[in-house]
SEMI-719837 format. One record per residue (C-alpha): residue in one letter; x, y, z. Coordinates in steps of 0.1 Angstrom, whole numbers, padded with zeros to 4 digits, always signed. Example, Ala and Ser with C-alpha at 12.3 -4.5 7.8 and 13.67 -1.06 7.14 Angstrom:
BEGIN
A+0123-0045+0078S+0137-0011+0071
This chain:
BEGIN
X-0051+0110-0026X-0083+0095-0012X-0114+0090-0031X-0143+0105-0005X-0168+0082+0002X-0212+0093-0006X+0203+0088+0035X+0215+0068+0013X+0208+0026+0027X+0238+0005+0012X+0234-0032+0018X+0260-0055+0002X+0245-0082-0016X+0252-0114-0041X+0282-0110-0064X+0284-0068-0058X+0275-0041-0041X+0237-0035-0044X+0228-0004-0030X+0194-0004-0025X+0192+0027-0013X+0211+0051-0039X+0207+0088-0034X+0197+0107-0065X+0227+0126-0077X+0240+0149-0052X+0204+0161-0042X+0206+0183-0015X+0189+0168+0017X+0175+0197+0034X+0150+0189+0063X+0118+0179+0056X+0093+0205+0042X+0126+0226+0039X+0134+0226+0003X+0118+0239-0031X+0091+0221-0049X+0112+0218-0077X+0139+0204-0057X+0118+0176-0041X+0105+0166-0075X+0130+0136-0086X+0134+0130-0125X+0140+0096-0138X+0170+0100-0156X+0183+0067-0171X+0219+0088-0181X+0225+0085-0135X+0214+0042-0140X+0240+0027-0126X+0250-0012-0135X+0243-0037-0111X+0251-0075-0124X+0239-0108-0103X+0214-0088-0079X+0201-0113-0053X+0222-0138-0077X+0203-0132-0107X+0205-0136-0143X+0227-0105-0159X+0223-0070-0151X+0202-0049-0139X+0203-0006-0142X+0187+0016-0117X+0188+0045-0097X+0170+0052-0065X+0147+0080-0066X+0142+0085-0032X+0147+0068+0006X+0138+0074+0044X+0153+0108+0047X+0122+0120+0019X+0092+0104+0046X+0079+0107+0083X+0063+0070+0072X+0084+0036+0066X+0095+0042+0030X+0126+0022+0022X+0133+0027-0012X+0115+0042-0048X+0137+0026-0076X+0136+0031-0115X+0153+0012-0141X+0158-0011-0170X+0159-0050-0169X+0182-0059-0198X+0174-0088-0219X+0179-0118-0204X+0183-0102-0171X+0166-0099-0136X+0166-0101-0100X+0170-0136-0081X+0148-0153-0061X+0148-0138-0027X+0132-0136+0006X+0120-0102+0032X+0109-0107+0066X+0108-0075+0079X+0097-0055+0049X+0074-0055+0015X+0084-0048-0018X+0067-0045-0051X+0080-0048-0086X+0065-0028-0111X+0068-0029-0151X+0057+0000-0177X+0063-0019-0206X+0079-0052-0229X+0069-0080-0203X+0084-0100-0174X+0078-0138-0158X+0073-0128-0115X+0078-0153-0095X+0061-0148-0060X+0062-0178-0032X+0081-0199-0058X+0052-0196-0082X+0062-0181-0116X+0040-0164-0140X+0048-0138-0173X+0030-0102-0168X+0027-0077-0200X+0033-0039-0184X+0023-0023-0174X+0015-0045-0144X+0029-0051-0114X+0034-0079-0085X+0036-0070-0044X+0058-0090-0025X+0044-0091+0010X+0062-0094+0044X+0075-0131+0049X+0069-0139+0009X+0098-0142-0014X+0099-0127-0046X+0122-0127-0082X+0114-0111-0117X+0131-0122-0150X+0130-0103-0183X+0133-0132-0211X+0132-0115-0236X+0148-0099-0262X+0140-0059-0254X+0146-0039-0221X+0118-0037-0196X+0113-0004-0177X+0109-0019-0144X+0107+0001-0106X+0106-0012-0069X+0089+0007-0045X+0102-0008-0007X+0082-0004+0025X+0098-0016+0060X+0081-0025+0096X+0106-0006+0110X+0120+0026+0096X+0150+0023+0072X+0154-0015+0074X+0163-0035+0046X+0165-0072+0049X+0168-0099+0024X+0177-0140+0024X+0186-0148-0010X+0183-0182-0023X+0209-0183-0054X+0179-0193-0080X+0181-0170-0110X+0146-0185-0121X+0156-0187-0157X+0140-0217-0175X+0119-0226-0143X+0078-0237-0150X+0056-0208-0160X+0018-0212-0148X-0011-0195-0178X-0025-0176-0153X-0007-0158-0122X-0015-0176-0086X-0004-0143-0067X-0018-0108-0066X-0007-0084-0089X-0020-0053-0108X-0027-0044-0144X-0021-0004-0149X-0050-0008-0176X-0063+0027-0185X-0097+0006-0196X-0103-0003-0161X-0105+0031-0146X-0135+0048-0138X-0148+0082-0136X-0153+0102-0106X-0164+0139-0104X-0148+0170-0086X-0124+0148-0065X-0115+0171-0034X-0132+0196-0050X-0111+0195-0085X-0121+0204-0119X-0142+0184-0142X-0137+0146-0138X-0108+0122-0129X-0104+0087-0138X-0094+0066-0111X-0091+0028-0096X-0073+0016-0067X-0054-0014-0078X-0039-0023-0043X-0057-0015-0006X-0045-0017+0026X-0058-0051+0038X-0031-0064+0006X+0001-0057+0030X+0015-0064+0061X+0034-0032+0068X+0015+0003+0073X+0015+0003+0034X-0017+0017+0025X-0025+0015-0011X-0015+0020-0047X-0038+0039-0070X-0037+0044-0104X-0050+0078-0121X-0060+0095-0149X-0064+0133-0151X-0078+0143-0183X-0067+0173-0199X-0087+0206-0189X-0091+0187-0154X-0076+0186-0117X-0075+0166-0087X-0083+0191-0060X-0063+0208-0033X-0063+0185+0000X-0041+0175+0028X-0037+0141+0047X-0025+0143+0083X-0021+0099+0090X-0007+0087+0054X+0023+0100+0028X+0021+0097-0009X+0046+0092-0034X+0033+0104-0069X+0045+0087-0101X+0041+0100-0134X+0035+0076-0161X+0029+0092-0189X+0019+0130-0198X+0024+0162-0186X+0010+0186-0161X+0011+0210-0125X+0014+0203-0093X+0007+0226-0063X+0019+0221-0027X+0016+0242+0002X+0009+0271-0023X+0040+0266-0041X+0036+0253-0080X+0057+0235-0103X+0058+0216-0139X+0059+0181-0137X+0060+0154-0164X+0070+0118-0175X+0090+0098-0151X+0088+0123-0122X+0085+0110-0086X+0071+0133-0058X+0070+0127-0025X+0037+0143-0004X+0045+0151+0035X+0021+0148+0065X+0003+0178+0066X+0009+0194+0028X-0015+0209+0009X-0017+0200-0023X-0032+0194-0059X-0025+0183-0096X-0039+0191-0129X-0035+0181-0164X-0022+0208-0191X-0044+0220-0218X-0024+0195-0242X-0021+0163-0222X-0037+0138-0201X-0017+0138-0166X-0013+0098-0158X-0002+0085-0125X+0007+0059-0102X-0003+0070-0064X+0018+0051-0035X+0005+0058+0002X+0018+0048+0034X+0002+0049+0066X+0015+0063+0103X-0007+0036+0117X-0021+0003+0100X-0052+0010+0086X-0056+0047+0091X-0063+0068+0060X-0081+0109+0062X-0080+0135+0033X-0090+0173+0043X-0101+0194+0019X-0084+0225+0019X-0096+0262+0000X-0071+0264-0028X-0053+0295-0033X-0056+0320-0060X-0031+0312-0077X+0000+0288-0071X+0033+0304-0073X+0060+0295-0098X+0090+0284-0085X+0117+0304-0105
């Protein structure tokens, strides 16, 4: 969204095989713009976690699933993950030269380290790791943390990654982070009225822009669409989007095609697709909005005449 203005990638790692980029369960990979709306849209479902122990030589195990990879984008996605971070767990201290990543957390809290600099977040917040920084997250607590890594590469489908065998368990913790990072506080949006030509009014914020990362990542936004209200129907021709529900329930209408979507759904937006979300009568619709640029810097959003009515997928 823009606000208008007045295969599978396996990389063996550590103590195991960390696939970083893990297929969701035998989705069929048809070409893109090729398959149903309700096939594109990706459910979290922690019963497909996998177990991972020692990732990037970190402290126990860590469950996840990717969600989706390159073959879902024209742009330089690498990898959407979701999981847990047991107690005690995480992800060791590690370097990326050629790519960006950014750890997110919906809940319980986590200590981030970024550039050897370690700091405990509450969720849900979140930490980027940019090109040529290194990066590890530790859960010290008692209680899982649901935790996700979104991956974006200077050159498409790369993963890299120099690990430096520090689990950053018991290391110095600073008060106050000394690296960016992102509270997904629902206080700190604000409201904005008939966004692309929408219903009503949205609450938004953009946490992360552009001038934040190296690569031809482009933003992260965080929304709100209140019941009874919509984000209107629009296209972008020079960034994807990867929509992330956090919490609620609602529609979401692409190329004329409509389909329910709901907590822990992950939906990848194409060049050139139409396309618009409401809330239900019943619930708030809260997201997290990734998008990634063709070109460094270059955003558009066209507003396009919704259709009558969206059809159901049956």
């Amino acid at each position: 969204m823009t606000i208008p203005h007045g295969y599978c990638l396996k990389v063996a790692l550590a103590a195991g095989l960390f696939m970083r980029g893990l297929c969701t369960e035998a989705r069929p990979q048809a070409p893109l713009g090729g398959e149903k709306l309700k096939q594109r849209i990706v459910h979290s479902d922690p019963a497909k976690y996998r177990d991972i122990p020692k990732v990037h030589a970190g402290a126990g195990t860590l469950s996840y699933v990717g969600l989706l990879g390159p073959q879902d984008f024209n742009t330089n996605l690498i990898f959407l993950h979701r999981g847990i971070l047991h107690p005690k767990s995480g992800i060791g201290h590690h370097f990326h030269n050629q790519m960006e990543e950014m750890f997110v957390i919906f809940d319980n809290k986590a200590q981030f380290t970024i550039d050897g600099r370690t700091a405990e977040l509450t969720g849900p917040a979140g930490a980027p790791c940019r090109m040529g920084s290194s990066h590890g997250i530790y859960n010290p607590t008692d209680q899982p943390t649901e935790w996700m890594n979104i991956a974006v590469g200077s050159v498409r489908g790369r993963y890299d990654a120099f690990d430096l065998g520090d689990d950053r368990v018991g290391v110095a913790i600073d008060t106050r982070p000394v690296f960016m990072n992102m509270r997904l506080d629902k206080s700190l949006l604000k409201p904005v009225a008939a966004v692309h030509g929408g219903k009503g009014s949205i609450k938004y914020r953009r946490a992360f822009g552009p001038e934040v990362f190296r690569t031809n990542w482009g933003y992260v936004d965080h929304v709100l669409i209140p019941r009874g209200s919509s984000l209107g129907y629009h296209r972008h021709d020079l960034q994807e989007e990867i929509y992330y529900v956090i919490s609620g329930r609602g529609k979401v209408t692409v190329d004329e095609e409509t389909a329910d979507i709901a907590l822990g759904d992950a939906l990848p937006i194409r060049l050139h697709e139409a396309h618009a979300l409401e809330s239900t009568p019943q619930h708030d619709l809260e997201l997290m909005v990734i998008g990634i640029a063709l070109e460094k810097g270059r955003f558009d959003a066209v507003d396009v005449a919704l259709p009558t009515l969206g059809r159901e997928e049956r």
